[in-house]
N, C-alpha and C positions, 0 to 999 in steps of 0.2 A: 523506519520500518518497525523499529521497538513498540510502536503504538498501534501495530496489527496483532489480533490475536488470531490463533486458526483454533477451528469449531465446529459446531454442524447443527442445520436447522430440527428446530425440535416441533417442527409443526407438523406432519407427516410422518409415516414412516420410512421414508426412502432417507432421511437423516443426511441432505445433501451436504458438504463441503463446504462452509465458509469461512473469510477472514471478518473481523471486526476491529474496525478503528474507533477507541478509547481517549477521550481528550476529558483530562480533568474529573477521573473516573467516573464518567459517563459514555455510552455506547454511542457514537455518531453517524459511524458509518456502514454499510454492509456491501460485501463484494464475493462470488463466487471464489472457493480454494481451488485454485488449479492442479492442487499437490494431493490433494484426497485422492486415493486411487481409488474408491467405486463412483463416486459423482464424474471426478475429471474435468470439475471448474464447471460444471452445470449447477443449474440452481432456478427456480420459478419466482416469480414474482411474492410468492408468500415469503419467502424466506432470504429474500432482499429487503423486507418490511417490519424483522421480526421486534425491530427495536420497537413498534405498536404492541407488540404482546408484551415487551421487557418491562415497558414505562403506563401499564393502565394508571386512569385517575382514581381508579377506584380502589387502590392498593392495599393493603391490611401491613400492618408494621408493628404490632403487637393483640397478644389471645384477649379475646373477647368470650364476653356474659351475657344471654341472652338474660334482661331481667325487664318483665310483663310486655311491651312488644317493644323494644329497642335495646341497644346492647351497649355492655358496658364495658370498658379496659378493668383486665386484670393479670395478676403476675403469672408467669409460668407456673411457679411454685403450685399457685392454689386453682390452676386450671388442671393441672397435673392430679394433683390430689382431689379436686372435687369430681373426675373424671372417673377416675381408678374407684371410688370407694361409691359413685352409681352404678358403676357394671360390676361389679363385685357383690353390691347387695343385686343388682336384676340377675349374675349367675346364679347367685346361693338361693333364692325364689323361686326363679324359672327353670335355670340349667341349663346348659349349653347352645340349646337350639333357638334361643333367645338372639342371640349376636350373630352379625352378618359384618362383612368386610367389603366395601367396593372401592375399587379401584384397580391398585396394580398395571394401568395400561393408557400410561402417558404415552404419548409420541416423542417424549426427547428422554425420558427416564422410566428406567426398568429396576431400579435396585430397589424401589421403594417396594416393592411386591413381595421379597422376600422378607420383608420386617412386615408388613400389615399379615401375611399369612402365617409368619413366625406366632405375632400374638393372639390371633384367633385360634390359630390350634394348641397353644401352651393353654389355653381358655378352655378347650374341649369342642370346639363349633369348627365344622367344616365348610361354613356360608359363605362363600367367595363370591363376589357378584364381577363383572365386567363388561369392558366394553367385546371382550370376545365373543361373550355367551350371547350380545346383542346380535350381534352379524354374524356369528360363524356356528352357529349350536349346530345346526343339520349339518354342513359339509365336513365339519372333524368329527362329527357322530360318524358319519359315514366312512370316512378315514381309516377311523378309530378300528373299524369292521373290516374294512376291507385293505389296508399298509401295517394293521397290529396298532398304532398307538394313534392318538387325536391328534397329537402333535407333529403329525410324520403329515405336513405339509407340501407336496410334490408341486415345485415351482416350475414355470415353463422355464427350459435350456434355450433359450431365443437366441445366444450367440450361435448356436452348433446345427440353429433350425434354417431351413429352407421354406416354411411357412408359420406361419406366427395366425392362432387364433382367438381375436377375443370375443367372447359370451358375456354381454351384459356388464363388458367392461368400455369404459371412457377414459382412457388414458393420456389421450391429450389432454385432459384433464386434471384428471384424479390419479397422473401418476402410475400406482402401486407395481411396480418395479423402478428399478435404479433409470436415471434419464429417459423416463419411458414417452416423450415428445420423437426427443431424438433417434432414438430402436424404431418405433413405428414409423417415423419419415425412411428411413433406412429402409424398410422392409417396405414400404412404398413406392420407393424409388427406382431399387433397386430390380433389372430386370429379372435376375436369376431366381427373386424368392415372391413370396405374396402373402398379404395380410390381405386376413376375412374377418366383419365385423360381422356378428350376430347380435343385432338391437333394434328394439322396433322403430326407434329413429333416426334419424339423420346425424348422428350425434357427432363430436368435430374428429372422434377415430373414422365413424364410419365415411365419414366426407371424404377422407385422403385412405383408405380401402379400396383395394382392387376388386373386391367381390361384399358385396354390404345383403344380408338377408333380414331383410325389413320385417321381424318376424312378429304377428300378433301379439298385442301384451300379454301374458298371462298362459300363452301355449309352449311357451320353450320346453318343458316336459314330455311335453306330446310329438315336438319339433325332434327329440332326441331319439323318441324310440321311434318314432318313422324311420330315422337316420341309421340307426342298428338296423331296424327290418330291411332297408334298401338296398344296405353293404350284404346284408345275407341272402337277401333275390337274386343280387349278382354273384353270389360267390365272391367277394372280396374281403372276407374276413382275413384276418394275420394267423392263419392257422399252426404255424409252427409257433410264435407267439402263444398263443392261447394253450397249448399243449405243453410245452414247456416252463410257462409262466405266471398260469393262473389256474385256482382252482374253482370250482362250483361250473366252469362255464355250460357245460352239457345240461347241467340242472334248471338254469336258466335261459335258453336257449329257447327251446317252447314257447317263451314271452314275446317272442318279436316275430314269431312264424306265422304265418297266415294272416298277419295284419296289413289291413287298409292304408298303405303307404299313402295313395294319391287324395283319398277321405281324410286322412288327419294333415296332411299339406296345404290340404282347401281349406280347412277347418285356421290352423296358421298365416293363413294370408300369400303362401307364397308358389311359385312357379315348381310346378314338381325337376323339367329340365335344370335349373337352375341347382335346386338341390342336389341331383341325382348328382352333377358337376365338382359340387364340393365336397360329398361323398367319395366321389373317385380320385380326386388329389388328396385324400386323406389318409386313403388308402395306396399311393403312389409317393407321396411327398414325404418328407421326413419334416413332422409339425408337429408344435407344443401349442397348447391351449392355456388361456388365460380369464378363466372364471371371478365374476366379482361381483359387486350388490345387484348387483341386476339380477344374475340369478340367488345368490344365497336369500333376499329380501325382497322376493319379489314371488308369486303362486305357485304354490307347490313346491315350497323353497329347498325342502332334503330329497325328496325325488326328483329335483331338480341338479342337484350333483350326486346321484345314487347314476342317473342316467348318461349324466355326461364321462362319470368316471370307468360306467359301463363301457362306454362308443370308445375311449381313449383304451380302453382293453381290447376291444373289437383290434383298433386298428397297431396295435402294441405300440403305444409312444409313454409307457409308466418303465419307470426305472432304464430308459435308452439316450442317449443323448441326442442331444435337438429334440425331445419330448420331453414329458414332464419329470422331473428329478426329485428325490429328498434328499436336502441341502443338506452341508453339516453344520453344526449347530455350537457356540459354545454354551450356552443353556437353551434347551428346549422352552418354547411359547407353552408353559403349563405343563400338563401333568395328564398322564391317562387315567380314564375313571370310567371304569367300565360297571352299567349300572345293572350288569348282572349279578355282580359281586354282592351279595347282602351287605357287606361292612361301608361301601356307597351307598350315603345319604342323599338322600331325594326331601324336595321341599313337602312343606305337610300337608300346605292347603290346595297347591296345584299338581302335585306327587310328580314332581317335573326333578327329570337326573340333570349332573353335571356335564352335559351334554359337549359344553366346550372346551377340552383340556382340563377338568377340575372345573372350569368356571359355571355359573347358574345362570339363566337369561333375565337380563334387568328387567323385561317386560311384566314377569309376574310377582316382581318383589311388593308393588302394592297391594295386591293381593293377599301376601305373605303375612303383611304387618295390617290390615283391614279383617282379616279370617274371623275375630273372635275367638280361633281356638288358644287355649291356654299353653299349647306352643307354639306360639307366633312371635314372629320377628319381633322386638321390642328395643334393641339398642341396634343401631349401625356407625359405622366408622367409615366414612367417605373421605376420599382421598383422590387426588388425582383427577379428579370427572367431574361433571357439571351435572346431575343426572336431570334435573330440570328442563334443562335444554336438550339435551342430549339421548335422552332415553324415550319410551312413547308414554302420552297420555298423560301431559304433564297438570292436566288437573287432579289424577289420579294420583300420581305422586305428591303432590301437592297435601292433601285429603291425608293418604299415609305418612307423609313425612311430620304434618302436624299431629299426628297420635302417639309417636315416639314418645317412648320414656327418656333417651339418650339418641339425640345425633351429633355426631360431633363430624369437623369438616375441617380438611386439610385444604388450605387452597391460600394462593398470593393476592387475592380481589372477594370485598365480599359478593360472591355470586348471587344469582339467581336461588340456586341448591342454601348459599352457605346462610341466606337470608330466614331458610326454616330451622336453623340451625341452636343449640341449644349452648355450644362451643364451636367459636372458630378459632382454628391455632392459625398464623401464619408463617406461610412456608419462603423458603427462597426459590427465586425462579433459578430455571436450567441456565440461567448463566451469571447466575451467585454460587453454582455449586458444582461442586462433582457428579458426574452420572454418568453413565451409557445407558444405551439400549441391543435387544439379542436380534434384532428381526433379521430371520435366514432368508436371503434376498437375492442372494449369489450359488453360482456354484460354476466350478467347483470349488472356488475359495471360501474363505470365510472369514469375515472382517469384522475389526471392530474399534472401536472410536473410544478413547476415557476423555470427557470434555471435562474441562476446567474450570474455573471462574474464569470470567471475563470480568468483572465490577465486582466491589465487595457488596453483601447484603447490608440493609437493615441491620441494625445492632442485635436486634428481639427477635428476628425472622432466622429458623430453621428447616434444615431438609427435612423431608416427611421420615425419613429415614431417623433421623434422631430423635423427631417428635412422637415415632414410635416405639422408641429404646428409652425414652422416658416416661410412657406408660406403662409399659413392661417392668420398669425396674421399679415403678411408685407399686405394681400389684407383686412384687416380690417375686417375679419369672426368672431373675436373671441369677444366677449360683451367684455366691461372693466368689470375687476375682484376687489371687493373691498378691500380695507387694512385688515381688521378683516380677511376676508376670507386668504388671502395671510399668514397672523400673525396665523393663526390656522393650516396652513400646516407645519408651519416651527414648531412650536409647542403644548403641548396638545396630546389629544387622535386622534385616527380616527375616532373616534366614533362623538366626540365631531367636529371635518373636517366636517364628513356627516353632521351632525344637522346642522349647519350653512350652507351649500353646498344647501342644500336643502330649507333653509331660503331664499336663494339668487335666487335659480331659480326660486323661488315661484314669488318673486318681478321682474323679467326679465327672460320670460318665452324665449325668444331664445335661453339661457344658455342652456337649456334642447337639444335644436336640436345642437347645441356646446361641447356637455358636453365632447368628450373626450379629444378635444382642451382643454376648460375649466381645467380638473383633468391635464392635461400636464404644463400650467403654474403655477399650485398652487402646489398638491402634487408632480408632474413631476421635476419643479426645484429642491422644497428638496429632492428628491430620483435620481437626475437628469438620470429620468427615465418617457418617456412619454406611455409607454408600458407597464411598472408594474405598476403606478397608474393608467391606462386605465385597465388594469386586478379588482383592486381593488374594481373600478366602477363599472365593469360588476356585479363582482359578489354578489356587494353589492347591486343589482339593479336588481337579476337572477329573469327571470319569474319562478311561482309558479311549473309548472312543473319540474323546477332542484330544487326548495326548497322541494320537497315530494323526490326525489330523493336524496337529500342529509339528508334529516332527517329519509329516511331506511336505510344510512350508519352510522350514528349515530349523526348529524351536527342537535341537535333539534332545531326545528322552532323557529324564532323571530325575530325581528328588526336586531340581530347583527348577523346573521347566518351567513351571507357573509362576516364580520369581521373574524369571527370564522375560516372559513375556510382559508382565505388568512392567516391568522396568521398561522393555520395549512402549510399550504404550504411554510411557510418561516421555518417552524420548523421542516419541510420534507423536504430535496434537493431531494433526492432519489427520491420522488412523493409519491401522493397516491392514495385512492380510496375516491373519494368525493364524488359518490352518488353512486344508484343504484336503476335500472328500476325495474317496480313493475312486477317482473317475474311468477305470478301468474294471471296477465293479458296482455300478450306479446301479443295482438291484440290494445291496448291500442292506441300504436302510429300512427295506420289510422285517418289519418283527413279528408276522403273522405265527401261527404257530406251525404252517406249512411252508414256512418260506416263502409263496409264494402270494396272489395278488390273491384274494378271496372274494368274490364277486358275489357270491349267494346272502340277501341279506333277508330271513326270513319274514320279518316284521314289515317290511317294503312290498310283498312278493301280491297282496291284494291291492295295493295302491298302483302300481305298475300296469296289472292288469285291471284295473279300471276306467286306466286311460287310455280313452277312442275316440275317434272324433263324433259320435255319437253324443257320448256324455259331455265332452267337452263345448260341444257347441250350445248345448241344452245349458252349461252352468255359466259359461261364459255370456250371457245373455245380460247387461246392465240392469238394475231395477230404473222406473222410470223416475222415482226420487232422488237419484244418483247414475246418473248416465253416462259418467268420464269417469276418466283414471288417474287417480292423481300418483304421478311420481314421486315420493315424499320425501326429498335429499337430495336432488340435483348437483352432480358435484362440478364446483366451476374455479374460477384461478382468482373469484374474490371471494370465497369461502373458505377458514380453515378449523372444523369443529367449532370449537366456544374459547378459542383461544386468542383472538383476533378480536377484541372488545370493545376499540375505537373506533367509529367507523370511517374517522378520515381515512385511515389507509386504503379507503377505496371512494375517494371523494374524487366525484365525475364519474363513476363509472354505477352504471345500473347492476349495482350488485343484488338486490333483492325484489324479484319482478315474480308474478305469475303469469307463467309463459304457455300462449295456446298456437295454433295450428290457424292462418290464415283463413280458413276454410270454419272452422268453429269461431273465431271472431264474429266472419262472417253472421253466421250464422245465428249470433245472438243477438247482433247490432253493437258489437262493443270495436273501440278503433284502441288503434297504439297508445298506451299512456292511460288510459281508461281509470280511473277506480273499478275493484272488482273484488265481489265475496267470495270465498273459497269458501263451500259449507261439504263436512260432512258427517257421519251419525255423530263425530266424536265434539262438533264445534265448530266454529268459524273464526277466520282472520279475513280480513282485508288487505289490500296489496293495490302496487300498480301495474296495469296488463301489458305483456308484451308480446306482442305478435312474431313468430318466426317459425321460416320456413324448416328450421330442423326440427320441429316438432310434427308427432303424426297425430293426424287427426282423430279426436276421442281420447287424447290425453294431455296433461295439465303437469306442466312441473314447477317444482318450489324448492327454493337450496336450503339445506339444512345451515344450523351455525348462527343463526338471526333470532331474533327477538330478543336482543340482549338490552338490558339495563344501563344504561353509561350516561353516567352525569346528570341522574333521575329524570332521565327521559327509555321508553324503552322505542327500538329502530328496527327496523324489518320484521318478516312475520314468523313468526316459534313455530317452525311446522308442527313441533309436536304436541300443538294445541288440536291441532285437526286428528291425531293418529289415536285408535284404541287398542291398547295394550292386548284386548280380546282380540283381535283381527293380526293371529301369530301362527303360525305354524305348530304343530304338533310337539316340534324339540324346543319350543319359546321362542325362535325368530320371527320378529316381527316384522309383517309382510307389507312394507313401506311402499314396494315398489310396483303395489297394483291395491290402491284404497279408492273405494267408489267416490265420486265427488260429483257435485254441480257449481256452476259457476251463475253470478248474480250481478249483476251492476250495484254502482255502489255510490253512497253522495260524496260527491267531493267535499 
């Protein structure tokens, strides 16, 4: 047994539970943790495989020089320093608004976020880019407006629900809740409760759905406020709810009165009986809703949860249990950034806010750095993310990334991204290193996992975490650390670390805006870990709200609580439950300034009343050069992001198809297996076709996670050659999951 380690997969973020067996420090084997209490020995096929992400060919094991187009090894030292002293002269030039940071939002590590944002803002630049601002800019905008903060994510309470609904989510899938295979067979199966799938196809949630509403691509917006207007024809609203628990609703009310319920349900594609039916278990059942790229990336992407978070006030399932919850957190996903604040920075060339927690939408970074104005993006520091693959309109990035003055690129393979790169440092993968991740996924508990090495690294290879504590300390961010302090990392208590730690910031109050710099060269050397003694920090440091949190799990209050629990954590591989929200006031986590749910959201109030089936059907109308819809992400159980780079781990299984509808096959002359062109305004790739019946006719789907580079050959098709970065939503979410397209035969 000495030869298991326990762990958790870092391909996702539901971060499942596993062991790994190590022969000859090498990773062999993978097997569900039965001992993890949020997984419980679950785990999907990606992350039974993850030893393909551990061991790519394409590895980096020492920092590299881009010199004229090929790249060269060179020492840390003079990567360090020739790094530090380009963005040093591009600040002292340009200034601040020069520098941008992407990353922060690995699936298996979250410490690195706090050091990339550490150095950008000791810099003066508040340019955060992510994969947050990609998917989520409109529904935490919205949030952000209506629960007080972006970050006050209200997850479905599916244990406590009697009906479970997903909206443009595929969780047989794609997961995004803990064992969520398993919850939806359950809520399946189970007489007493019911799962409704709201997707326009047959998707494999809506296949085992007790109620599936096959809703037109692109009207879910319009599918909602009919959904309000129908609950208010009959008098079914939660009126003591709404009186008690929300404000603005009276103001906004007039929006849904006298509108054409059965015209906009025509317009949708679907059965008004049908509707009217899940309208009044909505209003009967005690149901949580499960929103996901389907709506946030798909038409009308923030009026699209402006609306749904409306109905879920209609029918009062915010802040109830069996409805939608905010979790508790030990660090919150970002930061609020409200851009009415003048002191929030907005980009210069697209005047696009922080829309997502602090984060900017990747979509219009190229943009950013293409402007020609003289405050334009100029250096970035990519970390974490493939944006190449991953982001849209990767000829655009492509264009901008080669105009950089500085890109530098943290990553364990030279990717796609790191190949425009000007510095690649190499990192240690998530199982050379220390890390966790925060994602609030639970409730009412609150879990968390400090994963460990499993293998040792590379000799030369570092956590992004220290590779950023290295350029911070080469531009002179980090205060001098005194000997005592140095001498009390390396020995002693931790307890006895803080009391001195805290001696020192006292007397050199910058250490404090430093400090995870600071905990990286003191406890970070002895643990040679800038990541777990940034963990230590946080939590030794948690605001009072995860302290009442952790001492309803049993972590009593004191000085050393946050000792307590990191000890716990090193004494758990498996993870645990570190706190838990006070479920007896699950309205708790509105920090509105009303207390209350705030539903009026002025800037929304002409978009809302726009939407008729009038307008809708008039815009919903395809051009005849692009007559389908390409779903641009498909999410399936052989895809995960760009982390999954080999593609034997899915050798035999048709992982990268473009998949049409029986009926549009038909239609063009094309059969199963077909070559076929994907064209649309943005480009074309070719694929092999796959005909299936869970697809609705008039749209096209393609997985994201493909066109990768592995062993200079490149394999499956980069959707985000087809996607333009212009074809985004208002708050920068790019609108993946409704892009015109046609389809072409192709020469074998």
């Amino acid at each position: 047994m000495e030869n298991w380690h326990k762990t958790g997969c870092v391909l996702c973020a539901q971060n499942c539970g596993l062991e790994i067996k190590v022969e000859d420090g090498r990773m062999v084997r993978v097997r569900p943790d039965k001992d993890n209490p949020r997984s419980k020995g679950y785990a999907c096929r990606k992350g039974l495989n993850v030893t393909y992400h551990q061991y790519p060919a394409d590895r980096i094991t020492e920092p590299l020089k881009r010199v004229g187009d090929r790249f060269e090894p060179i020492s840390w030292e003079q990567a360090v320093d020739e790094i530090a002293e380009k963005l040093q002269n591009l600040l002292d030039r340009h200034g601040p608004r020069c520098l941008a940071y992407m990353g922060g939002s690995a699936q298996g590590g979250h410490m690195e976020a706090g050091f990339g944002l550490g150095l950008i803002r000791a810099l003066g630049s508040k340019y955060y880019y992510s994969s947050a601002g990609q998917e989520f800019s409109g529904v935490w905008w919205v949030y952000g407006r209506m629960l007080g903060r972006q970050y006050n994510v209200p997850i479905p309470d599916e244990h406590a629900a009697d009906m479970l609904v997903g909206w443009g989510w595929n969780g047989m899938e794609s997961h995004q809740m803990p064992r969520a295979p398993i919850v939806l067979k359950e809520f399946s199966k189970n007489p007493d409760k019911l799962l409704v799938s709201v997707d326009p196809r047959k998707s494999e949630t809506a296949a085992v759905a007790d109620i599936h509403l096959a809703v037109r691509p692109g009207t879910d917006a319009l599918l909602a406020r009919a959904m309000i207007a129908l609950i208010l024809d009959e008098g079914w609203e939660n009126r003591q709810y709404l009186k008690d628990c929300v404000q603005g609703w009276e103001r906004i009310r007039p929006w849904f009165e006298n509108f054409d319920v059965k015209g906009a349900l025509s317009v949708c594609g679907l059965d008004f009986e049908t509707v009217r039916e899940v309208c009044r278990l909505m209003t009967t059942r005690r149901w949580c809703l499960h929103p996901d790229l389907g709506i946030y990336m798909g038409r009308h992407s923030t009026l699209n949860s402006y609306l749904l978070s409306i109905l879920g006030a209609v029918c009062g399932i915010f802040g109830v249990r069996g409805g939608n919850v905010i979790p508790g957190m030990v660090m919150p996903m970002g930061f609020h950034a409200d851009e009415r604040d003048p002191k929030t920075w907005r980009t210069t060339a697209t005047n696009m806010p922080p829309a997502a927690a602090g984060s900017f939408p990747p979509a219009v970074m190229p943009e950013e750095i293409l402007s020609g104005r003289e405050d334009r993006l100029r250096a970035v520091i990519v970390s974490a993310c493939n944006p190449l693959r991953a982001y849209p309109d990767t000829k655009a990035y492509e264009k901008a990334f080669n105009s950089l003055d500085l890109l530098v690129v943290n990553d364990i393979v030279l990717s796609e991204t790191a190949r425009h790169a000007h510095y690649v440092l190499p990192c240690r993968t998530f199982y050379e290193a220390w890390d966790t991740t925060f994602f609030p996924v639970t409730y009412p508990e609150v879990f968390l996992q400090l994963r460990r090495p499993v293998v040792d690294p590379p000799e030369n290879c570092l956590e992004a975490s220290q590779i950023l504590t290295r350029i911070a300390d080469r531009m002179g961010l980090i205060p001098e650390i005194p000997d005592d302090l140095q001498a009390a990392a390396r020995g002693g208590s931790r307890l006895d670390f803080g009391a001195r730690l805290m001696e020192y910031a006292g007397r050199v109050p910058e250490a404090l805006q430093r400090m995870p710099f600071v905990l990286a060269k003191t406890l970070g050397q002895t643990w040679d870990s800038a990541a777990c003694a940034g963990l230590w920090g946080l939590l030794a440091t948690a605001p009072k709200s995860f302290q009442k949190n952790a001492a309803r799990e049993g972590f009593a209050s004191g000085p050393d609580q946050g000792d307590r629990i990191f000890q716990a954590l090193l004494d758990r591989p498996e993870g645990l439950w570190v706190g838990k929200a006070d479920a007896d006031n699950p309205m708790a986590g509105i920090r509105t300034e009303s207390g209350k749910i705030e539903v009026f959201i002025p800037e929304l109030e002409e978009g809302v009343r726009g939407l008729n089936p009038e307008n809708e059907a008039r815009d919903l109308q395809m051009p005849d050069d692009f007559p389908l819809i390409l779903n641009a992400g498909r999410h399936m159980k052989y895809n995960a992001n760009t982390l999954m780079r080999n593609p034997e781990w899915n050798r035999g299984k048709r992982a990268c198809t473009v998949t049409l509808s029986p009926a549009d096959a038909e239609a063009l002359s094309l059969a199963d297996g077909d070559p076929v062109r994907v064209v649309t305004k943005a480009g074309s790739q070719t694929g092999e076709l796959e005909v299936s019946n869970r697809v609705r006719t008039g749209m096209v789907l393609v997985p994201h996670g493909f066109g990768l580079i592995y062993n200079g050959k490149m394999y499956g098709i980069n959707v985000n050659d087809l996607t333009d970065a212009a074809h985004r939503d208002p708050l920068g979410t790019p609108m993946h999951r409704f892009l015109p397209c046609r389809i072409e035969p192709a020469r074998r």
